[in-house]
N, C-alpha and C positions, 0 to 999 in steps of 0.2 A: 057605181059612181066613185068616183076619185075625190078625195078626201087629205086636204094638208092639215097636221097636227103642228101647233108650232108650240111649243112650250121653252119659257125662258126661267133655268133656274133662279133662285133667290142666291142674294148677295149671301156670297164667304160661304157656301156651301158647298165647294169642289171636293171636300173630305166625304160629301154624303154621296156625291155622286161616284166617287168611286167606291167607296165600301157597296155598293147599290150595285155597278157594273157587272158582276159574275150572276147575278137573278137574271137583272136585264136583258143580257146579250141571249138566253135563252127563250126569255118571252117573247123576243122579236124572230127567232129563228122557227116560234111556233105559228106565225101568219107569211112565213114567207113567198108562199102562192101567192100574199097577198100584197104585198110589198112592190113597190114602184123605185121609193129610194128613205132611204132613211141615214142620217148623219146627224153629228154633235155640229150647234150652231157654236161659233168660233170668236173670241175677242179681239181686239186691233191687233194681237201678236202674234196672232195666227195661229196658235197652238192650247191656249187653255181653252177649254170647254164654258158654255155658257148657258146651254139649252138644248134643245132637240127640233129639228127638223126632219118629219117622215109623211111619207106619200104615201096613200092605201086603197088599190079598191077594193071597196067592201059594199054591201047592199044598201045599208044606209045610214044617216044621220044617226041613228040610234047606236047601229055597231061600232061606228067611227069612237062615240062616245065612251060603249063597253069595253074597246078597245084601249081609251088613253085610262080609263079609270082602272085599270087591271097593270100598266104597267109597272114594274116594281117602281122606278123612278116616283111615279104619282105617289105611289102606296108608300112610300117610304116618309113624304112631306119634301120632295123636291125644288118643284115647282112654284114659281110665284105667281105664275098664270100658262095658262091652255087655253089657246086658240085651235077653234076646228072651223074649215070651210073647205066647201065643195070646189074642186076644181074642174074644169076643161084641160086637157092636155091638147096642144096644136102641133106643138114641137118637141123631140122629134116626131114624126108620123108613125100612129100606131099601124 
């Protein structure tokens, strides 16, 4: 099942999220089977970082969960909230 994580960091911490980056980018390259799309949600200027947007199929609600709790981001105190919900994919056609 497909799975969006959405997690929005906490105010004035773009220092945590980088220092965080070089963990990160490896724990996402360890579900890549499993990955659909994953990217940094973006502020009015287009360029500073503000959260995370990733797509996963994984088995289920549970993993979706193991998954966002394991990434360094989480583990570090990123996040001011994590949203997970199931998706349907219509477009484009699998």
């Amino acid at each position: 099942m497909l799975f969006a994580i959405y997690c929005r960091d906490k105010a004035d911490h773009l220092h945590l999220r980088q220092a965080t980056r070089a963990d990160h980018l490896p724990y996402l390259e360890r579900f890549a089977d499993k990955m659909v799309f994953a990217g940094p949600l973006l502020a009015d200027d287009g360029e500073t970082p503000i959260g995370s947007l990733l797509v996963l199929d994984l088995e289920d609600r549970a993993a979706a969960e193991s998954f966002a709790a394991g990434d360094p981001y989480a583990k570090a105190g990123l996040f001011a909230e994590t949203t997970i919900t199931g998706v349907r994919q219509v477009y484009p056609k699998s």
